[in-house]
N, C-alpha and C positions, 0 to 999 in steps of 0.2 A: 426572836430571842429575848426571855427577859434577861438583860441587861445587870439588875438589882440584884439577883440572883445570883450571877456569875460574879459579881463584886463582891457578894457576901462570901461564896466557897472560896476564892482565892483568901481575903482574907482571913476565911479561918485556916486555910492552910500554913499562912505565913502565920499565924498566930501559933501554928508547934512549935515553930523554932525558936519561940520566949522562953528564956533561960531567967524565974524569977519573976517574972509577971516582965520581961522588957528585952527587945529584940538586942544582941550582941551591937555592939556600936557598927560594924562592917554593914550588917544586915538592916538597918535601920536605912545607912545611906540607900540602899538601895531601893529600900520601900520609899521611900522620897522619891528617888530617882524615878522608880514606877507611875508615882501618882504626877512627877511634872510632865513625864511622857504621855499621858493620857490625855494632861489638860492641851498639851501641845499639839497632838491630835485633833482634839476638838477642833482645837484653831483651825489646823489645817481643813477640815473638812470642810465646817464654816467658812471661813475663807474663797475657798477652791469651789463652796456653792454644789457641794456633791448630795444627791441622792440620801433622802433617810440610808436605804438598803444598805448603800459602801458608806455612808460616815455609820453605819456601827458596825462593820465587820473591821473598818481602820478602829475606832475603840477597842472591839474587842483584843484585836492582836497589840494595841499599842498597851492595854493591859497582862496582857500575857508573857511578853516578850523577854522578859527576864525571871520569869518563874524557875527557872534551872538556878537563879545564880545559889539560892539561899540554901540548899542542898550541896550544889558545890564547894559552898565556905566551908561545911558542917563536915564532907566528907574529903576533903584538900586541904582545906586550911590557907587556900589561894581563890583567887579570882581570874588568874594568868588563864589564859585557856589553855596556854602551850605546853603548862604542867601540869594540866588535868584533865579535863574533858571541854569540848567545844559546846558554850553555856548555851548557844542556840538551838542543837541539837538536843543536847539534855531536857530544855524548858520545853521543848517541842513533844518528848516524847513525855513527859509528866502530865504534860496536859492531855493527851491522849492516852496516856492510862486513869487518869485523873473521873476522863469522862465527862469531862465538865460542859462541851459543847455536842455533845450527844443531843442526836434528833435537831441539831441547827441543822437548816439547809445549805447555810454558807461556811460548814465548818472546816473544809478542805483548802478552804481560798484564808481562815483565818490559820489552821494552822501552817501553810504554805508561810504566811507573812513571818507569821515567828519565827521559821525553820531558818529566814532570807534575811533575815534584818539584820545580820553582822557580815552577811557574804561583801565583799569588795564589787562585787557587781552581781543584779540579778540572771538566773536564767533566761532566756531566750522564749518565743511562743507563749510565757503567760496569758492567761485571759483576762478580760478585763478586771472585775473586781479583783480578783487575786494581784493582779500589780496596782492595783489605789491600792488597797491594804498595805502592801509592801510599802512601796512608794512613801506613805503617808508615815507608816511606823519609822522605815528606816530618816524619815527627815527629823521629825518629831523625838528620834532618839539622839539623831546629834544636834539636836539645838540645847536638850538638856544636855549630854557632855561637854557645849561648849558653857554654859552655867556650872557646871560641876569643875571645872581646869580652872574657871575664874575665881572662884569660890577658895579652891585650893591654895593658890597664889596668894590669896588675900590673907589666908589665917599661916602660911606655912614658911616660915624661914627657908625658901627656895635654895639658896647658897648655899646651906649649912645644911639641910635636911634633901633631899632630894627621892628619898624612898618613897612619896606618894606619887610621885614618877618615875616609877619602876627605875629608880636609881639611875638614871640615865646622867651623864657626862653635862655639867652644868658649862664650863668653860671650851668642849669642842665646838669646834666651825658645824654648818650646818652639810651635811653629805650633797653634795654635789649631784648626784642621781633620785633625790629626796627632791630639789630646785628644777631638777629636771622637766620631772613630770609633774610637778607643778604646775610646771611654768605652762607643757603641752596639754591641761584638760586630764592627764591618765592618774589613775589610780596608783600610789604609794605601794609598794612592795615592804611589808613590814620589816622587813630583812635588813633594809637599808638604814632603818632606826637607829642613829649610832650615838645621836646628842637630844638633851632636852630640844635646842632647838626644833629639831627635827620633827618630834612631837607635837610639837605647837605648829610646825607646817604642817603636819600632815592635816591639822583643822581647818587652817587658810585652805588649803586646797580643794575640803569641802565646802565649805562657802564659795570660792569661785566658782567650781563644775562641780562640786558633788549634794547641790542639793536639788530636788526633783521638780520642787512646787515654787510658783512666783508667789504663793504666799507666807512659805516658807523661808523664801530668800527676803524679803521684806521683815516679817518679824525680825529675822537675822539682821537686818540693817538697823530695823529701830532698837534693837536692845544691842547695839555699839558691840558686836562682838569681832566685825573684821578690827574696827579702832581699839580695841583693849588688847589685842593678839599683836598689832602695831604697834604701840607703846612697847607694849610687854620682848618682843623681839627686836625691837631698835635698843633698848637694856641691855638683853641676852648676846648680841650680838655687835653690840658697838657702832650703832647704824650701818650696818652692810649693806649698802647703795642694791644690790639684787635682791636681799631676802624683803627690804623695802618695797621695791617698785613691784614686788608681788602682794604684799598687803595693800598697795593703794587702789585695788579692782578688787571689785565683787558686781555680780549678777543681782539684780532684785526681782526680774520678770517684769508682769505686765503692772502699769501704772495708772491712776485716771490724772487731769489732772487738776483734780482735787489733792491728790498727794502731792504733785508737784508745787502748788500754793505752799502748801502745806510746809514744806521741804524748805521752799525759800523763806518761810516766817520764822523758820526758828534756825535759823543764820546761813541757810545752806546757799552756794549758787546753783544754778542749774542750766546746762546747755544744750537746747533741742535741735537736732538736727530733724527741721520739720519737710514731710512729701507737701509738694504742693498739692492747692486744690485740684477741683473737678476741671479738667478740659476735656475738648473733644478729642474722640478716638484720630491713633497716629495712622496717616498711611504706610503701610509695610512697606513700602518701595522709598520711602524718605530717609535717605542716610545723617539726617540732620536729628533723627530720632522726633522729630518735632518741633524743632528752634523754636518757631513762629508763631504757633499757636497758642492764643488765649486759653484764659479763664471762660468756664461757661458761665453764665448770670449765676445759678447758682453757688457756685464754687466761688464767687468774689463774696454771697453776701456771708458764707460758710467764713470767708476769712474775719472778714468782720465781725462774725459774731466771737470765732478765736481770740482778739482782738480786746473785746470787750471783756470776755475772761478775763485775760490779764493786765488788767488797764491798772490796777494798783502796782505794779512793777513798771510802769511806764516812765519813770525816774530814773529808772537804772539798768538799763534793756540794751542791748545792741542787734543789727541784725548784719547779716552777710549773704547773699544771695547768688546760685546759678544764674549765669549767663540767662538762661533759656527764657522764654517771655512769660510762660506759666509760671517761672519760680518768684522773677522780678513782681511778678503781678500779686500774688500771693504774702510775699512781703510785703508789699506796699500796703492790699487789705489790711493784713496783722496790723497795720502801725496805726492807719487808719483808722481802726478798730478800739486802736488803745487813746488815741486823740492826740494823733503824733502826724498827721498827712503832710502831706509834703517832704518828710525829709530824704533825705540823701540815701539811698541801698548801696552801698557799695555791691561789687560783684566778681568773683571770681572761677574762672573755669575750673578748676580743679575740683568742685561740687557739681561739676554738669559733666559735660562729657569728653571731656579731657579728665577722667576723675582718677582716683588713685587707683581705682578697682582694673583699667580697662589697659592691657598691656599694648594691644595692634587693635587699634578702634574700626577698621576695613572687616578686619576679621569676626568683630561680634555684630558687627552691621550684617554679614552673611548670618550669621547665627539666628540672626531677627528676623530676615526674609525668608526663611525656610518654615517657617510658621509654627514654630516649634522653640522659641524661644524662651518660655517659661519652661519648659524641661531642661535646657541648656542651664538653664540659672538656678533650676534644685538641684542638679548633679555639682553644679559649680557651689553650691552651700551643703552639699554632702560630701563631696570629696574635696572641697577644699583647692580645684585647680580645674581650669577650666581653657580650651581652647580660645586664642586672644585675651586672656586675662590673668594678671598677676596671681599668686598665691595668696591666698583670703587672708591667713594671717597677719602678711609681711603688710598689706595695704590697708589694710586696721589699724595695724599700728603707726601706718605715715599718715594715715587722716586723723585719728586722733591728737600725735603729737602738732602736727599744724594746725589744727582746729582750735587746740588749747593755746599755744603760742601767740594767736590772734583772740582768743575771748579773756576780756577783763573785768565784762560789766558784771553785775547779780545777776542778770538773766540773759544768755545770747539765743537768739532766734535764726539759724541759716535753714535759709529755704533751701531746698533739692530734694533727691529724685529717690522712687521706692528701692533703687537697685543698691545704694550707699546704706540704703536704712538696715535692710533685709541681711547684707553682707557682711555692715556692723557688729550687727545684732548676734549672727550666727557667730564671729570669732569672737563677741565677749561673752557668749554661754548664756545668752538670754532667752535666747529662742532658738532651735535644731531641728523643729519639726514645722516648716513652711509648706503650706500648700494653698492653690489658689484661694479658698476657703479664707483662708487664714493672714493672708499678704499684708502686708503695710497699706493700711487705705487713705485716703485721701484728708493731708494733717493731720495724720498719725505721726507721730517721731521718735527718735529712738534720742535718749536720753545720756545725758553725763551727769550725774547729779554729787556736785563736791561737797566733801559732809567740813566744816569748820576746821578738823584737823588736818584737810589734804585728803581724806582717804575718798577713792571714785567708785562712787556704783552708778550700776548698767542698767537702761529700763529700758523694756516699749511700752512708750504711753498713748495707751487709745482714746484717742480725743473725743470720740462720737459725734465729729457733725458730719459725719459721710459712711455712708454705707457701701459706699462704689472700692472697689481692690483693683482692679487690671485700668481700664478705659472708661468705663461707664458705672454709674450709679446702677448695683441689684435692682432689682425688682422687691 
């Protein structure tokens, strides 16, 4: 597809609806709005390291995807979809009368994306490049909306004027069924829309679970958008202790940690709940899951070299450590590393295995002897409940709050186990799709990284000095 092409047609199309030689002030925003969704794109594509092929079928669609609206201003006189026609469909069907991606071979998968980019959730069975397309459009288009709310606020006497928010109730409580699903990961029911506040959650709540890409959630962290929704609803709402404690989490996805230096230089702290290194493989029959066992050589000089990483934070570091001799051994590397030997690990069971995660610790011991215990632990991070073991959410939230409770330094390092990481991970929406492939490897950690104002995002940060997931180093 040329590309250059298809940027010229669209805009000479937008160029009809120049009244005067200059787009209506309505229409204008939007062709803004178009060109940051594009650049957004990009990002995402670059980012996420996708294929020439899908980062330009994600362009194309993250270009197209509001072509309905500038027709719809001209013949409604609204933007609402609800008084006029659904601008997804409309822009969907313009471009396919348009002709514009005629003779593309991927033009089914870019108008899919357009068709999708406003749905509250996509269809089911997509194929691959048709969901990156989506995927990418639909992140890429609220990250400009959440630019476009801020933008507003800044220039708009909010109290007084309220119409560039569909006039929504400045001074109502925020809807209770709006905190709801929130709170649980679900999609906002527009219905329930009853206060500005409300509006501004429904954003929080795509920054926590509704955005697709970890490089998406990322930009989203560095351009302060859960923190200015935070400010901006501790105002609107007189700090509301709940509508709070949901702005203070956000997902980032995956992290190196190059980011995480990163993160602590410009004021943040940061707290890794890091997997120990390499040991030897557990025997199935050991209900101690492994108490005993060592680091292999490798896996001690892996921590070291972790260690040496973060030796510039070495001033201001704490660690806490599993019982278990892998975990203890592994800290000890990390401090070692940073030129801190000898000191003291503190240790407590509640990261090993007596952890928050394991409700009858008998009972996931049979789980692990039946040889089939990594299936027991994706249904237990897909359904969220798992025979012998607590509800994933409720134990999230008890390791978090004790975790926090005990870390003060600018950087806490607690060693433990992939099972806390992976479990984490899944209830704060960083990662949902585990598979051995993919597992918390060896110093990998799942991340709290507190931004200066209090607000917490979520990471896994893949450290690369281990290529091993289950027991042993890949091949």
């Amino acid at each position: 597809m040329d590309f250059a092409e298809l940027l010229r047609r669209y805009d000479a199309y937008v160029d009809t609806f120049k009244v005067d030689g200059a787009l209506p002030p309505m229409m204008e925003l939007k062709r803004i709005h178009t060109a940051c969704v594009l650049a957004n794109a990009r990002a995402i594509a670059a980012g996420e390291g996708m294929d020439p092929e899908t980062a330009e079928a994600c362009e194309a669609a993250a270009l197209l995807h509001d072509t309905g609206r500038y027709e719809q201003l001209r013949r409604y006189n609204t933007f609402r979809d609800s008084d006029s026609v659904d601008h997804a469909v409309f822009s969907h069907d313009i471009v396919r009368e348009k002709g514009w991606l005629d003779g593309y071979p991927h033009a089914e998968a870019v108008l899919k994306a357009v068709l999708y980019h406003n749905r509250r959730e996509l269809p089911e069975g997509l194929d691959a490049l048709t969901a990156a397309a989506s995927h990418c459009t639909r992140d890429a288009d609220k990250l400009d909306i959440f630019r476009v709310l801020e933008h507003q606020l800044k220039v708009t006497d909010w109290r007084k004027d309220c119409t560039a928010f569909w006039s929504l109730p400045v001074a109502a409580k925020p809807n209770p069924q709006v905190l709801a699903a929130i709170r649980d990961g679900r999609p906002v029911d527009y219905q329930h829309i009853k206060a500005l506040a409300d509006f501004v959650l429904i954003q929080v709540g795509w920054i926590r679970s509704g955005l697709h890409f970890g490089t998406t959630r990322r930009l989203a962290a560095e351009r302060g958008h859960m923190a200015f929704r935070r400010r901006f609803l501790a105002e609107l709402t007189d700090g509301d202790p709940d509508v709070d404690a949901l702005c203070r989490a956000a997902p980032l996805g995956e992290l190196s940690l190059d980011d995480v230096e990163a993160a602590l230089r410009r004021g943040c702290r940061a707290l890794l709940f890091v997997r120990h290194a390499e040991r030897p493989k557990i025997d199935g029959e050991d209900p101690t899951f492994g108490e005993t066992l060592p680091l292999t050589d490798e896996g001690w000089r892996t921590c070291l070299r972790f260690g040496e990483r973060m030796k510039e934070f070495a001033g201001d570091v704490q660690f806490l450590s599993s019982p278990l001799r892998r975990t203890r051994m592994t800290a000890e590397g990390i401090a070692e590393g940073m030129g801190l030997s000898g000191i003291a690990i503190p240790t407590d069971p509640l990261i090993g295995n007596s952890t928050f995660y394991f409700a009858d610790q008998p009972t996931v011991f049979e789980l692990f002897r039946d040889g089939q215990f990594f299936r027991h632990l994706f249904e237990y991070m897909a359904n969220g409940r798992q025979r012998g073991f607590r509800e994933i959410n409720e134990a999230s939230d008890m390791l978090e709050e004790w975790a926090l409770s005990r870390f003060t330094a600018r950087l806490g390092i607690f060693t433990t186990h992939d099972l806390h990481n992976a479990a984490y991970l899944h209830a704060r929406g960083v990662k949902r799709d585990w598979t051995v492939e993919s597992w918390v490897r060896f110093l990998d950690a799942a991340a709290i990284i507190i931004e200066p104002d209090g607000t917490r995002l979520y990471a896994l940060v893949r450290t690369g000095f281990s290529n091993g997931t289950v027991g042993v180093r890949a091949n």
